[in-house]
C-alpha positions as CSV (number, residue, x, y, z in Angstrom):
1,X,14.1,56.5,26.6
2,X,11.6,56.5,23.8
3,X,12.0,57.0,20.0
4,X,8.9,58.0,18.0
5,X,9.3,57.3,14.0
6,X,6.7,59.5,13.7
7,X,7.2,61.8,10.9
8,X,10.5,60.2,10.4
9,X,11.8,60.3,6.7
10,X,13.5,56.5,7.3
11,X,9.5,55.3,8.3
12,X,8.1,54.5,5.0
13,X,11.3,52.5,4.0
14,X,11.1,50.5,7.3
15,X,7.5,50.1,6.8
16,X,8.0,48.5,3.4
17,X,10.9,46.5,4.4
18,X,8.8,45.3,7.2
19,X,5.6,44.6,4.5
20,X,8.3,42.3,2.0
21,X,9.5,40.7,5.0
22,X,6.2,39.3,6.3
23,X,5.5,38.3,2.3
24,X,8.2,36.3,1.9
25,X,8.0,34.7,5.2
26,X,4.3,33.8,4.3
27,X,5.6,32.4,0.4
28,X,8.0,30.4,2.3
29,X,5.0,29.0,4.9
30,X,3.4,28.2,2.1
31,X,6.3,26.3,-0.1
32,X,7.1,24.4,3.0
33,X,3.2,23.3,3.3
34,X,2.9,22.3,-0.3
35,X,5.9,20.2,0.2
36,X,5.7,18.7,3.2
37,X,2.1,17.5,1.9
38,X,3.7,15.7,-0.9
39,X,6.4,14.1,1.0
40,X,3.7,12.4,3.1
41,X,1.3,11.2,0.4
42,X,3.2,11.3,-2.9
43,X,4.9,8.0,-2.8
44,X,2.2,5.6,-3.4
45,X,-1.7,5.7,-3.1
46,X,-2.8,4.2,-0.9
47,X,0.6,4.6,1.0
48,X,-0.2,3.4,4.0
49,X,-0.9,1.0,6.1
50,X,2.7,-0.1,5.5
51,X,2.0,-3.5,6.0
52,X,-0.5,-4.3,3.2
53,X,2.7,-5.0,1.1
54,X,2.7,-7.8,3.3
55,X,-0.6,-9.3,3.8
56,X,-2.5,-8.0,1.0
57,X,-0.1,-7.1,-2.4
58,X,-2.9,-7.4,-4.6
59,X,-3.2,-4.0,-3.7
60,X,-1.0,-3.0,-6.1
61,X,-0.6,-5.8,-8.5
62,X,-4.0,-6.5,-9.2
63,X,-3.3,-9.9,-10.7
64,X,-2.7,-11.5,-7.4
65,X,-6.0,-11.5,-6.8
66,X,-7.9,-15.0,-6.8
67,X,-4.4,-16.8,-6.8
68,X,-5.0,-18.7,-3.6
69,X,-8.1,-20.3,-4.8
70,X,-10.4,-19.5,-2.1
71,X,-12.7,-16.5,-0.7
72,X,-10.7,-14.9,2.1
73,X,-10.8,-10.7,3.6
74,X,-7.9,-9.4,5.4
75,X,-8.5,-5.6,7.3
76,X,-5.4,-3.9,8.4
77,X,-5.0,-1.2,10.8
78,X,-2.2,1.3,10.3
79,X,-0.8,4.1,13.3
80,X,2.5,6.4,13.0
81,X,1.6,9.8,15.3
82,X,-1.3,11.3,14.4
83,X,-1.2,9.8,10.6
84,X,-3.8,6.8,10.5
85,X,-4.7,4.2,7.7
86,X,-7.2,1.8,7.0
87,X,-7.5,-1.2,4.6
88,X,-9.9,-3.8,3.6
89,X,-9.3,-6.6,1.0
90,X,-11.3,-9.2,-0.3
91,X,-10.4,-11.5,-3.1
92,X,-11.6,-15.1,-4.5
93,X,-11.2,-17.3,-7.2
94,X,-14.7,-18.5,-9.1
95,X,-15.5,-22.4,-8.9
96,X,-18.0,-24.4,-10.4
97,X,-19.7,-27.8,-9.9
98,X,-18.8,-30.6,-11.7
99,X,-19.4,-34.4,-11.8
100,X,-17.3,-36.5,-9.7
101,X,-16.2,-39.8,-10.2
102,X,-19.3,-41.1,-8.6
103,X,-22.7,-41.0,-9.9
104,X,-24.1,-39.2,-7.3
105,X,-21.3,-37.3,-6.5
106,X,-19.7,-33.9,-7.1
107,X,-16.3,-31.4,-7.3
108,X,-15.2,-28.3,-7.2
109,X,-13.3,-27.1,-10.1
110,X,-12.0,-23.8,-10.4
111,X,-12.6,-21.4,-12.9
112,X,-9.4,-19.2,-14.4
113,X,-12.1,-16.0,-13.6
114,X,-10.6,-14.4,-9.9
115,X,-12.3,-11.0,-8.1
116,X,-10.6,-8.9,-5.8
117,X,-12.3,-5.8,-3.6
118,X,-10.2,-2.9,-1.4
119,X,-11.6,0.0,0.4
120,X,-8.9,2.3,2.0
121,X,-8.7,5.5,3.9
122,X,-5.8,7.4,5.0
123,X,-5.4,10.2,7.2
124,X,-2.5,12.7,8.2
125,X,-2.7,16.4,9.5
126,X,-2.7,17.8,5.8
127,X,-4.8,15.8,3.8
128,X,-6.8,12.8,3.4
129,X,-7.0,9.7,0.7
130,X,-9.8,7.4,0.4
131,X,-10.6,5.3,-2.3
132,X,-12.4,2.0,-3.6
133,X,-10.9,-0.4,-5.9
134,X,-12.7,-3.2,-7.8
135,X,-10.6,-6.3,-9.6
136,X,-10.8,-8.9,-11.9
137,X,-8.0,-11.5,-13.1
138,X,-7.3,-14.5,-15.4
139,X,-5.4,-17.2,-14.0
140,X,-3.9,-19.7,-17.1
141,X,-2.3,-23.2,-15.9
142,X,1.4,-23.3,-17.4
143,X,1.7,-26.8,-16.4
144,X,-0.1,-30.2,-16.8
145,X,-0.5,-30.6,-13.2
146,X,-2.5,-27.1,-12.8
147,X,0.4,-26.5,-10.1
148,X,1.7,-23.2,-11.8
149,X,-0.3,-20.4,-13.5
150,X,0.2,-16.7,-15.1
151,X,-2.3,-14.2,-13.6
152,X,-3.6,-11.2,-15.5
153,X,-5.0,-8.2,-13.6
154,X,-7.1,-4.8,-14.0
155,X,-8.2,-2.9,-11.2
156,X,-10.5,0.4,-11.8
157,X,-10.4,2.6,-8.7
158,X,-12.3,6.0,-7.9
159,X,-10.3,8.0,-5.2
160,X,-11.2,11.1,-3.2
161,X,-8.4,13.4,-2.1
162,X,-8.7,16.4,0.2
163,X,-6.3,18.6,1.5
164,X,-7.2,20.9,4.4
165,X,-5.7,24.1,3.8
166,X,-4.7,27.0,6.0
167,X,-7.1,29.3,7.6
168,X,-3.9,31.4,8.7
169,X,-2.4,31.9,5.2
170,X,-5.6,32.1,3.5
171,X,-4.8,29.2,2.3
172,X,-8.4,27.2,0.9
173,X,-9.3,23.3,1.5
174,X,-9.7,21.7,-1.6
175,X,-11.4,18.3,-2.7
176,X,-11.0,16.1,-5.9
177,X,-12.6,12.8,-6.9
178,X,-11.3,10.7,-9.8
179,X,-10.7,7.9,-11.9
180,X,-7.9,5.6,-11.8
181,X,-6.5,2.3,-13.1
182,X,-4.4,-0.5,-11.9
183,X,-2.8,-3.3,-14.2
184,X,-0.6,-6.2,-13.6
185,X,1.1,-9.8,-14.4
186,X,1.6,-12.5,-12.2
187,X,3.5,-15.6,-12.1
188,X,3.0,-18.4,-9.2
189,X,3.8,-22.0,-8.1
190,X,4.4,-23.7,-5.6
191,X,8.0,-22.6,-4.8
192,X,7.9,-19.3,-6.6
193,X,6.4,-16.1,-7.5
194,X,7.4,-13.2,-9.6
195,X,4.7,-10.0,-10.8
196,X,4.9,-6.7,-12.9
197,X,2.4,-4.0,-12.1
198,X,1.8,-0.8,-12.6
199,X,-0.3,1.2,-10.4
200,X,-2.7,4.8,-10.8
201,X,-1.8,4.9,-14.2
202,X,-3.9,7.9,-15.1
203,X,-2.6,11.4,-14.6
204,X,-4.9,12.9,-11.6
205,X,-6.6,16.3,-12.7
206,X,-5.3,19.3,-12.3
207,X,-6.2,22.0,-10.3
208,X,-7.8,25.2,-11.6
209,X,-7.1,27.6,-9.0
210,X,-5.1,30.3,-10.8
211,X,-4.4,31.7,-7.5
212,X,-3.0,28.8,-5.3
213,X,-2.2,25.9,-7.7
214,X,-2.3,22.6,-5.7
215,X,-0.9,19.3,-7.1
216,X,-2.5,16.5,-6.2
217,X,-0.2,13.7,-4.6
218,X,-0.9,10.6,-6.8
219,X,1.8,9.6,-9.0
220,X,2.6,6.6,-11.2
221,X,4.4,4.0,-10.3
222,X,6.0,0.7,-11.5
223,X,6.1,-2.5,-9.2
224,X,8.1,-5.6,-9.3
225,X,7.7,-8.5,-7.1
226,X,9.4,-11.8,-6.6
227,X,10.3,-14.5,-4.0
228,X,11.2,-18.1,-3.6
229,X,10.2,-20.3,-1.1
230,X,12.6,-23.0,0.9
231,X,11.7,-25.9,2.5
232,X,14.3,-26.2,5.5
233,X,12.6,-29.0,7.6
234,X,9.9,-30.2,5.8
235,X,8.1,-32.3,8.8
236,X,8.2,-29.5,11.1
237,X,6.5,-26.9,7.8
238,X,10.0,-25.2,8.7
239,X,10.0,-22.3,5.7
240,X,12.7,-19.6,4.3
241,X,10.7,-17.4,1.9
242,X,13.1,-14.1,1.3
243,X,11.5,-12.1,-1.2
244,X,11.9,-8.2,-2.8
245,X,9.6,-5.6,-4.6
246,X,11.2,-3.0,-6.7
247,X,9.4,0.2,-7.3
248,X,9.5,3.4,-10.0
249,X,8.4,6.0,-11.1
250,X,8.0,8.0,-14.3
251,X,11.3,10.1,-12.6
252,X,15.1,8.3,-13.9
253,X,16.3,8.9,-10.9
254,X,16.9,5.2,-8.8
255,X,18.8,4.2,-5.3
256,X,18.9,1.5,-3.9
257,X,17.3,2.7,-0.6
258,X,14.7,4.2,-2.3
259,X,13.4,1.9,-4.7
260,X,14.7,-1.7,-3.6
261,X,12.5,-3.1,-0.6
262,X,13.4,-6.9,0.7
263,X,11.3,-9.0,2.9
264,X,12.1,-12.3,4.5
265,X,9.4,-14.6,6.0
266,X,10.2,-17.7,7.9
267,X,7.3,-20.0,8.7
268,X,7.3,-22.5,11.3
269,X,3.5,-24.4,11.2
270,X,1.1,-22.0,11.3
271,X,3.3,-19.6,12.8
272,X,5.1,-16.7,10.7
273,X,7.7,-14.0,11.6
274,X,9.5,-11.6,9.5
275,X,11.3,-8.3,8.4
276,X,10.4,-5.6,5.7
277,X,13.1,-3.0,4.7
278,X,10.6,-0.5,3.0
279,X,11.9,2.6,5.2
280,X,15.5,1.6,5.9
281,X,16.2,4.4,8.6
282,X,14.1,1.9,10.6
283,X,13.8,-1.6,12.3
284,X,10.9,-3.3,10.7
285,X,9.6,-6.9,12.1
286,X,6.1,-8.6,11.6
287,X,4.6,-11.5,13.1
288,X,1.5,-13.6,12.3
289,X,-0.5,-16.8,13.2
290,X,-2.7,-18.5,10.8
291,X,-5.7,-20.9,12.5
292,X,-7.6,-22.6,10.4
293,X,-10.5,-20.2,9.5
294,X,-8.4,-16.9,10.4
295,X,-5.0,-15.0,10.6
296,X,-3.8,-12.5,13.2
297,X,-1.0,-10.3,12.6
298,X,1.0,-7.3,13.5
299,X,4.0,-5.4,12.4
300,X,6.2,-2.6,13.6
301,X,9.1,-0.2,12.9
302,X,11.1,1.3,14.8
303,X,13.2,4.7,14.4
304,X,17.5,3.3,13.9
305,X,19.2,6.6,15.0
306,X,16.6,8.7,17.4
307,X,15.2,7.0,20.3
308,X,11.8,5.4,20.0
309,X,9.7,8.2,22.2
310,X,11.4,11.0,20.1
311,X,9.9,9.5,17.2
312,X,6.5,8.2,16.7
313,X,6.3,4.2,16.6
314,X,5.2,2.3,12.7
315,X,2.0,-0.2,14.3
316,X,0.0,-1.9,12.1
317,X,-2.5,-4.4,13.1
318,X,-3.8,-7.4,10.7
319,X,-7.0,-9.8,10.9
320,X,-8.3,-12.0,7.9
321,X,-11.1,-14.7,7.7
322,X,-10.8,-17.4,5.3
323,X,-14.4,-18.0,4.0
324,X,-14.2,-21.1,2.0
325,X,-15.6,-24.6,3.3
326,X,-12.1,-26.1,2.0
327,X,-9.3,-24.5,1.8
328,X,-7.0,-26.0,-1.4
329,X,-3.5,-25.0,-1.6
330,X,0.0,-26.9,-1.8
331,X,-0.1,-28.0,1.7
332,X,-2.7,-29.0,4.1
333,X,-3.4,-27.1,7.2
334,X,-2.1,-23.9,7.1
335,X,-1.7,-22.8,3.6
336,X,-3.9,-19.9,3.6
């Protein structure tokens, strides 16, 4: 049995109910896109690789850079489903030569000037960061000995964001390149560590598009960092170093899963393992190994409540070279 609307009085009606149906279900395709784009990438720029809180925090405190007094590059590898991240660091402190305490002879002293480079790129199936950052600090001796200084950073960035749109929904790709700035304080010796930052200061630009207003994903945000390190068994370089960095935003709101992310690093020689609770609906270790010229490191997270292949897998993969001819520290081997 057939039924024809045709020339039916109720077929305008269910025609238009039909029409405001199909709207709304495209508004809501839409809302849901918007969102789910800022979700991803709204957080933090650069956001991921995860680890880079780890292995490279001048990142986002740009005052750490130069504190280890020596040239040294660290690249990290970030992959979580089909989001992907890249990161390369560089930083150094500037030396200079001096007499030394023979005629003929010469030293190394290091200058309170430190430089800091990162290039990073990162990729998900709405959008795409990228950006360049280039940093310069002051590093002033708070003791005699020259064993504890307070840093002072600046970081100026340029940073490319695209976000692919939505063929389907007539929804157009759109591109922005802009300025940013990073600025923080550092505190350091040989025990302990404490910094203030604040990262992408400027307010990104807005979009013009009267028709489909986009918002970029880049907010400000507010870092704290500190840690102590504890000699267990000094002969065997056995090493406690719990540490925690606090984040905000221009927002009041504050949890302590939200904002509150602690990290504990043990060191054993040149060997280091650890945990970082930056996502705490996940099991997060790391482990890395230092030889004298270079580190190699990796670090994972893994899904608490759904089973690992439900979920996609947190890898990030580490390298750094230490370029100097000497590398100075606190310690001997291994410092770095």
């Amino acid at each position: 049995m057939e039924v024809h609307f045709s020339g039916h009085p109720l077929l305008p009606k269910v025609l238009h109910f039909e029409s405001i149906m199909k709207g709304s279900i495209r508004l809501l395709i839409i809302l849901f896109t918007v969102l789910y784009a800022e979700s991803v990438t709204g957080q933090q720029v650069p956001f991921n690789p995860i680890s880079y809180r780890i292995f490279s925090p001048l990142v986002f405190n740009p005052a750490i850079a130069g504190s280890k007094d020596f040239f040294s590059t660290d690249f990290i590898a970030g992959f979580q489903g089909k989001v992907k991240s890249q990161l390369l660091s560089a930083n150094t402190r500037f030396s200079k030569k001096v007499p030394g305490y023979l005629m003929s002879s010469k030293s190394t002293e290091f200058m309170p000037l430190g430089a800091g480079l990162a290039i990073y790129n990162d990729m998900n199936e709405l959008t795409q960061t990228a950006g360049v950052s280039g940093i310069l600090s002051w590093h002033l001796p708070v003791d005699k000995r020259s064993l504890s200084f307070l840093s002072f950073g600046i970081a100026g960035k340029g940073i490319f964001h695209h976000y692919n749109g939505n063929t389907d929904l007539s929804i157009p790709q759109k591109e922005f390149i802009f300025p940013n700035i990073d600025a923080g304080a550092y505190f350091y010796s040989p025990s302990v560590y404490a910094g203030i930052s604040a990262t992408n200061i400027l307010s990104p630009p807005e979009d013009k598009d009267s028709v489909f207003t986009y918002r970029i994903p880049v907010n400000r945000q507010y870092n704290f960092l500190a840690g102590y390190k504890f000699v267990i068994i000094r002969y065997l370089n056995l090493v406690i170093e719990p540490s925690v960095i606090i984040v905000g935003t221009d927002s009041l709101t504050f949890s302590f899963q939200e904002n509150i992310q602690p990290m504990l690093k043990i060191y054993a020689g040149n060997f280091c393992a650890g945990s970082y609770f930056n996502d705490y609906n996940k099991i997060s270790f790391f482990f890395q190994y230092r030889y004298p010229r270079f580190y190699v490191a990796t670090f994972f997270a893994l899904p608490k409540e759904t089973a690992y292949f439900k979920q996609p897998l947190t890898v990030d993969v580490a390298f750094g070279i230490n370029f100097s001819k000497n590398g100075s520290g606190y310690t001997s081997a291994g410092h770095w």
